[in-house]
LOZALUM-428308 format. One line per field, with one value per atom (N, C-alpha, C): x, y, z; residue in one letter; residue number from 1. Coordinates in steps of 0.2 Angstrom, whole numbers, plus 5000, padded with zeros to 4 digits. Last residue first. Layout:
N
px = (X, ...);
py = (Y, ...);
pz = (Z, ...);
zapa = (A, ...);
sefi = (NUM, ...);
//
This chain:
177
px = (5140, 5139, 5133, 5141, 5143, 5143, 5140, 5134, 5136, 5151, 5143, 5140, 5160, 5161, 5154, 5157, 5155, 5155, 5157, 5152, 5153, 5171, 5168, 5161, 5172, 5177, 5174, 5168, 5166, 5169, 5179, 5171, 5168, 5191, 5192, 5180, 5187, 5191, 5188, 5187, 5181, 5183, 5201, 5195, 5189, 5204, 5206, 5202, 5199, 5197, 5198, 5207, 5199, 5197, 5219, 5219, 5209, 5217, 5217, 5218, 5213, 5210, 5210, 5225, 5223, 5216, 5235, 5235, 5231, 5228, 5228, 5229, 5233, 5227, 5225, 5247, 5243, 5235, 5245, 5250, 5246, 5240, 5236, 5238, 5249, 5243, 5237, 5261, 5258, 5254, 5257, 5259, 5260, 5254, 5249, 5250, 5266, 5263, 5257, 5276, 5276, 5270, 5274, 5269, 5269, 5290, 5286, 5278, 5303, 5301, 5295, 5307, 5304, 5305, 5309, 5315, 5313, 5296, 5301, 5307, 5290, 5287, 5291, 5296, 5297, 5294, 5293, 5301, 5300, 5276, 5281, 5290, 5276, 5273, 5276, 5280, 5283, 5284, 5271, 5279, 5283, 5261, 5259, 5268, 5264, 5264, 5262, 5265, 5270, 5270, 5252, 5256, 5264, 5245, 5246, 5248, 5251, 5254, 5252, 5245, 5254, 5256, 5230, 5236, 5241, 5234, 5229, 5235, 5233, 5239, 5240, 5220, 5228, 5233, 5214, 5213, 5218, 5214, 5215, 5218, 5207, 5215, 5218, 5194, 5198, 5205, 5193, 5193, 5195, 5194, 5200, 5199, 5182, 5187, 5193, 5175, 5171, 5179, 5177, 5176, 5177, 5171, 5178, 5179, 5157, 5162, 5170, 5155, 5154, 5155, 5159, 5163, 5161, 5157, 5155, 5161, 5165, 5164, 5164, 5157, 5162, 5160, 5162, 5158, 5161, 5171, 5164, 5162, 5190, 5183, 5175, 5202, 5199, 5191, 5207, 5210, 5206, 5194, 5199, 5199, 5188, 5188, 5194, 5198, 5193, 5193, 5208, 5200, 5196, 5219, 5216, 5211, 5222, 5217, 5216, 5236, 5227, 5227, 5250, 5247, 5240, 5251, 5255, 5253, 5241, 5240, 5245, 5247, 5238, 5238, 5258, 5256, 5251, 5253, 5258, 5258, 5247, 5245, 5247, 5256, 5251, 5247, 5263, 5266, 5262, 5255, 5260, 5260, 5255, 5247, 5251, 5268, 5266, 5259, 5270, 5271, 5270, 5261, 5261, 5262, 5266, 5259, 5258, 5280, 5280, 5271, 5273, 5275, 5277, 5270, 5266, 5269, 5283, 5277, 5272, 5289, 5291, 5285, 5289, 5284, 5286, 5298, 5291, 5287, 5310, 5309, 5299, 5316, 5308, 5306, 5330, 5326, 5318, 5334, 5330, 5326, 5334, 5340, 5341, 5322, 5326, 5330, 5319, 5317, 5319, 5329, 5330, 5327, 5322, 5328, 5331, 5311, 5310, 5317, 5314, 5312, 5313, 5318, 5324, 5319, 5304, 5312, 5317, 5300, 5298, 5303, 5306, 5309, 5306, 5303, 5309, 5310, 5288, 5290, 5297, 5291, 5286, 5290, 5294, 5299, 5298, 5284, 5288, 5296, 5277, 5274, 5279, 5281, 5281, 5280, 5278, 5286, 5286, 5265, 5269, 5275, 5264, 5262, 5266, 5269, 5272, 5269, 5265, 5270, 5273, 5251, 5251, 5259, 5253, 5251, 5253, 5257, 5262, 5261, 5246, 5252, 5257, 5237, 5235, 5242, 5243, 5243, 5240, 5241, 5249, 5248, 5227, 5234, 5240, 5224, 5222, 5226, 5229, 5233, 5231, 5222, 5231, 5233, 5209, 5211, 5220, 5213, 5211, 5213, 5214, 5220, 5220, 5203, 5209, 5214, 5195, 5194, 5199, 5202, 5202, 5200, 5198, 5204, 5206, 5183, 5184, 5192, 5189, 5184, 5184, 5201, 5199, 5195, 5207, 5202, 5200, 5218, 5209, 5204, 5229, 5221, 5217, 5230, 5230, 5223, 5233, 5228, 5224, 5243, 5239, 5231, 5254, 5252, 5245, 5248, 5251, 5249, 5247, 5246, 5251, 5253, 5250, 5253, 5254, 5249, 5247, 5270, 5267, 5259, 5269, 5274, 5270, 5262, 5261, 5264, 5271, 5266, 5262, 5283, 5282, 5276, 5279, 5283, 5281, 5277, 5270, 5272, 5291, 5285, 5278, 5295, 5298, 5292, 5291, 5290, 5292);
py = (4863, 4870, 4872, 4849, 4853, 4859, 4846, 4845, 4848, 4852, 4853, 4852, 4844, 4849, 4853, 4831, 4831, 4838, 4833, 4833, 4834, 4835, 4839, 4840, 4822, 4827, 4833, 4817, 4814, 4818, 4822, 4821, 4820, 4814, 4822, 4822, 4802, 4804, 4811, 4802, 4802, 4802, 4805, 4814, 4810, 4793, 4801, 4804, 4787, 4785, 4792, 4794, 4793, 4792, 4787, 4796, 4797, 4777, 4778, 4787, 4775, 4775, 4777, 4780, 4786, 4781, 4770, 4776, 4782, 4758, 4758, 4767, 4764, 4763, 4764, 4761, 4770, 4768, 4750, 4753, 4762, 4745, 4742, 4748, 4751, 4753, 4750, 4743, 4750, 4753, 4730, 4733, 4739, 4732, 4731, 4730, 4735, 4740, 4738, 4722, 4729, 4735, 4710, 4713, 4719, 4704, 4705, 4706, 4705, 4708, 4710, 4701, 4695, 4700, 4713, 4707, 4701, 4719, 4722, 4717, 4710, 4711, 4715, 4710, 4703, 4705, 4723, 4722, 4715, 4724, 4730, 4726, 4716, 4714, 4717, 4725, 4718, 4715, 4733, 4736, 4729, 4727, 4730, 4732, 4727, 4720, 4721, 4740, 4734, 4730, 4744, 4746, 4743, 4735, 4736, 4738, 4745, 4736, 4736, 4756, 4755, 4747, 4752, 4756, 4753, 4750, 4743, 4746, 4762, 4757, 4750, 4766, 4768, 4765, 4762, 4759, 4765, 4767, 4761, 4759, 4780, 4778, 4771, 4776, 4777, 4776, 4769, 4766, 4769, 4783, 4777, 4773, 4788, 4791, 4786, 4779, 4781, 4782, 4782, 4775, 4774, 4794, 4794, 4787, 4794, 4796, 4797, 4786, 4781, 4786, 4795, 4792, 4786, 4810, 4808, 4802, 4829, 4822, 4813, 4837, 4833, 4829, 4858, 4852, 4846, 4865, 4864, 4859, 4862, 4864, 4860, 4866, 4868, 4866, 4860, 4856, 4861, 4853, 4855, 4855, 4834, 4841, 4844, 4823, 4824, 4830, 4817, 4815, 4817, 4832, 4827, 4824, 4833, 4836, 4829, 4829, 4826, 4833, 4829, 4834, 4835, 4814, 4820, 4827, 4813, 4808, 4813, 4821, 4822, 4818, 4816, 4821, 4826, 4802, 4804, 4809, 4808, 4801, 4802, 4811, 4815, 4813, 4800, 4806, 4811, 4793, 4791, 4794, 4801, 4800, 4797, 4802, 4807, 4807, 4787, 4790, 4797, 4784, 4783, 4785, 4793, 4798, 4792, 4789, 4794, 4797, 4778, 4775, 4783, 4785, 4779, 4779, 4787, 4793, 4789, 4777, 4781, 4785, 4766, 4766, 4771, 4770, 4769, 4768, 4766, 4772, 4773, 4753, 4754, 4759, 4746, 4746, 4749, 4744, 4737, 4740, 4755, 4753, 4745, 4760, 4763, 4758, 4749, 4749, 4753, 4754, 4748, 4748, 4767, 4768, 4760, 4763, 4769, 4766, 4759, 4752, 4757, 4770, 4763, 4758, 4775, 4778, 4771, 4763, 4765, 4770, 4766, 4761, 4759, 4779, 4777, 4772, 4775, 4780, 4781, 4768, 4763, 4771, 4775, 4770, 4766, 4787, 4789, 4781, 4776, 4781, 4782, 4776, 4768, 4773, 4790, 4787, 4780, 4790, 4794, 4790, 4783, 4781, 4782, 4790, 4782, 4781, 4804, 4801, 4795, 4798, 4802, 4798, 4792, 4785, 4790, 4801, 4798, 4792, 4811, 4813, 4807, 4803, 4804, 4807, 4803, 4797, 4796, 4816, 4813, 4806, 4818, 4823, 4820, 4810, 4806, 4811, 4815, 4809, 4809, 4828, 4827, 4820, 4821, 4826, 4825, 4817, 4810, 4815, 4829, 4826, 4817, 4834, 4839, 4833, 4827, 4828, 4832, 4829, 4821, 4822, 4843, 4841, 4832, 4841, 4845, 4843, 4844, 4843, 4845, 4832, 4839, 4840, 4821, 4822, 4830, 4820, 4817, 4817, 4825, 4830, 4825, 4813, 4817, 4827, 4803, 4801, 4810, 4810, 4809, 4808, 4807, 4814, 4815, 4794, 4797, 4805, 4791, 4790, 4795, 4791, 4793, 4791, 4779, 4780, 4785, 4781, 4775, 4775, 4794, 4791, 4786, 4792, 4797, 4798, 4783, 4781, 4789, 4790, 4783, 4781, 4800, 4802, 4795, 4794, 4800, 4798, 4789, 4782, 4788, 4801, 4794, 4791, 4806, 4809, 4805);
pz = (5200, 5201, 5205, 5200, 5208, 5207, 5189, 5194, 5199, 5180, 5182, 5185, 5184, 5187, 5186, 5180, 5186, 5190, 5167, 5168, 5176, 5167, 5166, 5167, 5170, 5174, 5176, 5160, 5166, 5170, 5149, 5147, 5157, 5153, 5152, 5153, 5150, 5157, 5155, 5135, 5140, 5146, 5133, 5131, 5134, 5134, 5138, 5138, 5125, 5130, 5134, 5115, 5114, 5121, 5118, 5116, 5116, 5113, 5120, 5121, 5101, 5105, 5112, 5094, 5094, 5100, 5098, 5101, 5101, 5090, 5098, 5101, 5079, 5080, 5087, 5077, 5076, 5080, 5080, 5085, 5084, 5067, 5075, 5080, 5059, 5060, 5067, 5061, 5063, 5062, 5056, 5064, 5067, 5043, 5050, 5054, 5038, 5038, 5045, 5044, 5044, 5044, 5037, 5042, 5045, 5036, 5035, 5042, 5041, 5036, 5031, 5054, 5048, 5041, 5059, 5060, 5054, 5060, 5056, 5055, 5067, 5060, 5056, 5080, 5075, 5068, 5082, 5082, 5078, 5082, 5077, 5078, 5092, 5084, 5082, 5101, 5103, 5094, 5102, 5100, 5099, 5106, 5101, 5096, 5119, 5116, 5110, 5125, 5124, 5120, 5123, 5118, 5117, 5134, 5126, 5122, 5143, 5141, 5134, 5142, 5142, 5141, 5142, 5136, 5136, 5158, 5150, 5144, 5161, 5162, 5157, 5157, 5155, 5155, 5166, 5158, 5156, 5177, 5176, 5169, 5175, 5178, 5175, 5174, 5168, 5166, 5187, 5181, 5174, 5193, 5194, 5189, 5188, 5186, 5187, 5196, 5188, 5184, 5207, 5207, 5197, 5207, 5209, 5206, 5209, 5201, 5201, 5221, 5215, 5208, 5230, 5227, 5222, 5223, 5227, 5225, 5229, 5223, 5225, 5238, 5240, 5232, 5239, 5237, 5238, 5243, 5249, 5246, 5241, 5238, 5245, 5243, 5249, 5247, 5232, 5235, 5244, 5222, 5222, 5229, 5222, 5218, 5223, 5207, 5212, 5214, 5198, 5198, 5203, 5189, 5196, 5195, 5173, 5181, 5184, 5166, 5167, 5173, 5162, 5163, 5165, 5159, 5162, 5164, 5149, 5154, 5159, 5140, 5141, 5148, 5135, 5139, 5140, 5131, 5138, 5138, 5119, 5126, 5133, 5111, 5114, 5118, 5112, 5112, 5114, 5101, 5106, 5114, 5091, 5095, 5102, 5086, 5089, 5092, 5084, 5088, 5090, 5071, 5077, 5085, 5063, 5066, 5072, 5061, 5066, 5068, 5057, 5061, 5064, 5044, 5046, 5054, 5038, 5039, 5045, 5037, 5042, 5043, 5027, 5032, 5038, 5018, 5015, 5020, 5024, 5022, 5019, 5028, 5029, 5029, 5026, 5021, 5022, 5038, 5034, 5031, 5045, 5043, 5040, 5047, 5042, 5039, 5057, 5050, 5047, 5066, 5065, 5058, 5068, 5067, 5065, 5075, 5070, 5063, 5087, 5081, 5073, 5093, 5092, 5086, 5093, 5090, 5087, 5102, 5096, 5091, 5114, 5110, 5101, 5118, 5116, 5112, 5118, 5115, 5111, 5131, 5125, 5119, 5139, 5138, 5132, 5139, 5138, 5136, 5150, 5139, 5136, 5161, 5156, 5148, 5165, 5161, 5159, 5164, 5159, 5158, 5177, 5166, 5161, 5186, 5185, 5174, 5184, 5184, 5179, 5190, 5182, 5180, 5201, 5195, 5190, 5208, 5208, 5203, 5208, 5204, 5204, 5216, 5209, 5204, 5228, 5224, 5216, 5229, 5230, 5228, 5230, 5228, 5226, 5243, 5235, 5229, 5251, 5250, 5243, 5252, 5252, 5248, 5254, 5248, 5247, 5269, 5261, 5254, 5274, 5276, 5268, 5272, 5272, 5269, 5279, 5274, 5268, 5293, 5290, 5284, 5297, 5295, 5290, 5302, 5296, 5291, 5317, 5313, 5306, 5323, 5322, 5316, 5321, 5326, 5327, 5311, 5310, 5316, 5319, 5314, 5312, 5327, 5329, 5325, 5316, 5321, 5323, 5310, 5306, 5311, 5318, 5317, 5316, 5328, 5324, 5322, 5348, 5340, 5334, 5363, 5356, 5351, 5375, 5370, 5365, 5375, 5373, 5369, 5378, 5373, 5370, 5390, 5387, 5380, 5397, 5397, 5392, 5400, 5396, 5394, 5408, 5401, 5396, 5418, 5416, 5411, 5421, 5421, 5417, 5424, 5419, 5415, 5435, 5429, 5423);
zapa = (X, X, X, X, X, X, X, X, X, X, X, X, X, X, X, X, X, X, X, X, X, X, X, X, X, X, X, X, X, X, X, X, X, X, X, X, X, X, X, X, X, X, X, X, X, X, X, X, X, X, X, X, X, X, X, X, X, X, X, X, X, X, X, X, X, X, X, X, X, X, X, X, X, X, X, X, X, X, X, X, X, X, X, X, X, X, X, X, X, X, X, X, X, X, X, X, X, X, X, X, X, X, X, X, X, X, X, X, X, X, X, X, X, X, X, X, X, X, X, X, X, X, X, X, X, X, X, X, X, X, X, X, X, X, X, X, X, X, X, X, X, X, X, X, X, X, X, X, X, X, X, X, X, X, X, X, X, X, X, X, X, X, X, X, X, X, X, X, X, X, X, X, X, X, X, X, X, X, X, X, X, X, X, X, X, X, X, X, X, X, X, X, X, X, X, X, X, X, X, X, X, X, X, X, X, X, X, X, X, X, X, X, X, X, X, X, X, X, X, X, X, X, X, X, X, X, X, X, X, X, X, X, X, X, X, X, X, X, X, X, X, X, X, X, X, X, X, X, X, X, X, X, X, X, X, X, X, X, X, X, X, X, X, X, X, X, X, X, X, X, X, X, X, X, X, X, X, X, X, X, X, X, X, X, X, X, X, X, X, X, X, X, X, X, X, X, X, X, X, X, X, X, X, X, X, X, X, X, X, X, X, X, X, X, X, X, X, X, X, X, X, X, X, X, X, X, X, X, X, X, X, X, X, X, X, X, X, X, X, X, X, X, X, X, X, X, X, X, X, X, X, X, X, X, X, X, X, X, X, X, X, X, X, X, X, X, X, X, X, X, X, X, X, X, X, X, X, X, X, X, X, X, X, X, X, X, X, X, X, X, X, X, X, X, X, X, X, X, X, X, X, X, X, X, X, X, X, X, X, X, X, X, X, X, X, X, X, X, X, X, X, X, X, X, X, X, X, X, X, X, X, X, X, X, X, X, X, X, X, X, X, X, X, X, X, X, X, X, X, X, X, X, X, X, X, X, X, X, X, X, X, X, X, X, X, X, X, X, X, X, X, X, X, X, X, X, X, X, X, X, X, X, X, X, X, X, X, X, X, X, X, X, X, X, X, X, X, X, X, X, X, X, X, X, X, X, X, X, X, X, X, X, X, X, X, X, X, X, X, X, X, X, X, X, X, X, X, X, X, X, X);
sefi = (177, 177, 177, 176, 176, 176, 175, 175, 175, 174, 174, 174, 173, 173, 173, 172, 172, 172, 171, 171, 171, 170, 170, 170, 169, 169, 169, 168, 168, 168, 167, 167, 167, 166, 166, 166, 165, 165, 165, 164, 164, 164, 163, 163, 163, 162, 162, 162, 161, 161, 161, 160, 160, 160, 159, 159, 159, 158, 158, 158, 157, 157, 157, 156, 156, 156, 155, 155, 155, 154, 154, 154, 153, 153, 153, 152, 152, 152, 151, 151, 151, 150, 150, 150, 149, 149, 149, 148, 148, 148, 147, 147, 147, 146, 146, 146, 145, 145, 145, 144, 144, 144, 143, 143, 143, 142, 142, 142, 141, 141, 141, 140, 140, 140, 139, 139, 139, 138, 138, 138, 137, 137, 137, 136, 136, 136, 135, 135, 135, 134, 134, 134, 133, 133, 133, 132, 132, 132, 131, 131, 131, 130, 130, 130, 129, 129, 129, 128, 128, 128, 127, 127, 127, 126, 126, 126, 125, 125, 125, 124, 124, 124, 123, 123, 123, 122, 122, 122, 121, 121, 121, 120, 120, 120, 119, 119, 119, 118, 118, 118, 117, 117, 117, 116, 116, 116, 115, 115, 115, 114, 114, 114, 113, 113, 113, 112, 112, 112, 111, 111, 111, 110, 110, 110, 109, 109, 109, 108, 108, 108, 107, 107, 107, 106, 106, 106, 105, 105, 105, 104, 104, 104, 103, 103, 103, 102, 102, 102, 101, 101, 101, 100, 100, 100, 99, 99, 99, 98, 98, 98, 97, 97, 97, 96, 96, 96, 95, 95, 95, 94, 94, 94, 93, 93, 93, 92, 92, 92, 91, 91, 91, 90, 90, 90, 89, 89, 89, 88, 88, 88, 87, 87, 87, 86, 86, 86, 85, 85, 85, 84, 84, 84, 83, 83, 83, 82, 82, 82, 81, 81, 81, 80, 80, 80, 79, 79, 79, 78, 78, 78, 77, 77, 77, 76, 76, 76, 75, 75, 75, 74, 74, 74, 73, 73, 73, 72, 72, 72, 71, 71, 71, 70, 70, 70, 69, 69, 69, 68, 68, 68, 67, 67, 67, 66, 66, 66, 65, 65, 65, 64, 64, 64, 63, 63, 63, 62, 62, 62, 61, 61, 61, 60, 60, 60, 59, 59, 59, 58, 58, 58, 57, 57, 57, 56, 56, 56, 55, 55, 55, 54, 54, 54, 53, 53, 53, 52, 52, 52, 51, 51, 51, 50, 50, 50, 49, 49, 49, 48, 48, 48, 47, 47, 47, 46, 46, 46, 45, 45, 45, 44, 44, 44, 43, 43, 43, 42, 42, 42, 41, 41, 41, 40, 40, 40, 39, 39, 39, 38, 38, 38, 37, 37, 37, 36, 36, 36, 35, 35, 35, 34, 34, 34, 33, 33, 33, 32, 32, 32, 31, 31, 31, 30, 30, 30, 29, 29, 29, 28, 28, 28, 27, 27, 27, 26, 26, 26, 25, 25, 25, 24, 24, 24, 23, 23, 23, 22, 22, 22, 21, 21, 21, 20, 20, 20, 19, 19, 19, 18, 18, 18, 17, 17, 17, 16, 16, 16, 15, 15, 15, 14, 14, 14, 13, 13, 13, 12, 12, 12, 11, 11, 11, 10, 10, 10, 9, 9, 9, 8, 8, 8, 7, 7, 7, 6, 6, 6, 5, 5, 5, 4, 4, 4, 3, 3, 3, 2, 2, 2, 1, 1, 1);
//
């Protein structure tokens, strides 16, 4: 019974192995993952948005305190497109369909929608090295206002970019009616 048991042990596979051999369930089982990899990129952005967000505050409060009362309005409309970035990107619809759905979204508009995934992360860096300009141009004292109008700028793009995620989403839930 040892030697039955060993051998029985040794050849199965994974849970996973095991439902992807039931019909139907392996489509079950990518839906799940791409579920859980879609909420853990939302997440991961969100909180890079939300780091970029913070230290913007912190610059907020640096240029007050150098005298930058004159660029506050400016610098909070950046932040609040900021702001509304990350929780557009926190709260996105999944890129794929739902979670028993008969229809299959294909993969060359999945392909569509990762690429937009993509370019959000683009964002968050550029908004790094956009915050980077905004601390030396408050430190010098000069270039302030064009630092934050690139930064306001940048975030209403990406904000733009989103509503085409959102756009391709929508179109896609067209074609599957």
């Amino acid at each position: 019974m040892s030697e039955l048991f060993d051998q029985i042990v040794s050849m199965r596979g994974s849970f996973e192995n095991l439902l992807a051999r039931i019909p139907g369930f392996r489509g079950y089982i990518d839906k799940a993952t791409r579920r859980t990899s879609d909420r853990m990129l939302r997440d991961h952005i969100s909180a890079e948005l939300t780091a970029r967000i913070n230290r913007m505050a912190s610059l907020e409060v640096e240029l007050l305190e150098n005298g930058g009362l004159s660029h506050m309005s400016a610098t909070r409309s950046a932040k609040e497109k900021l702001q509304t970035f990350r929780d557009r990107v926190k709260a996105a619809a999944p890129g794929y369909s739902g979670f028993m759905e008969a229809v299959k979204v294909d993969s060359e508009a999945l392909e569509r929608l990762y690429a937009f995934d993509e370019a959000q992360i683009r964002y968050a860096s550029q908004i790094d090295e956009l915050l980077n300009n905004l601390e030396a141009a408050i430190s010098s004292g000069d270039g302030v206002a064009e630092a934050v109008r690139a930064l306001d700028g940048l975030a209403r793009e990406a904000n733009e970019a989103f509503s085409l995620r959102e756009d391709v989403l929508t179109n896609l839930s067209k074609s599957l009616e």
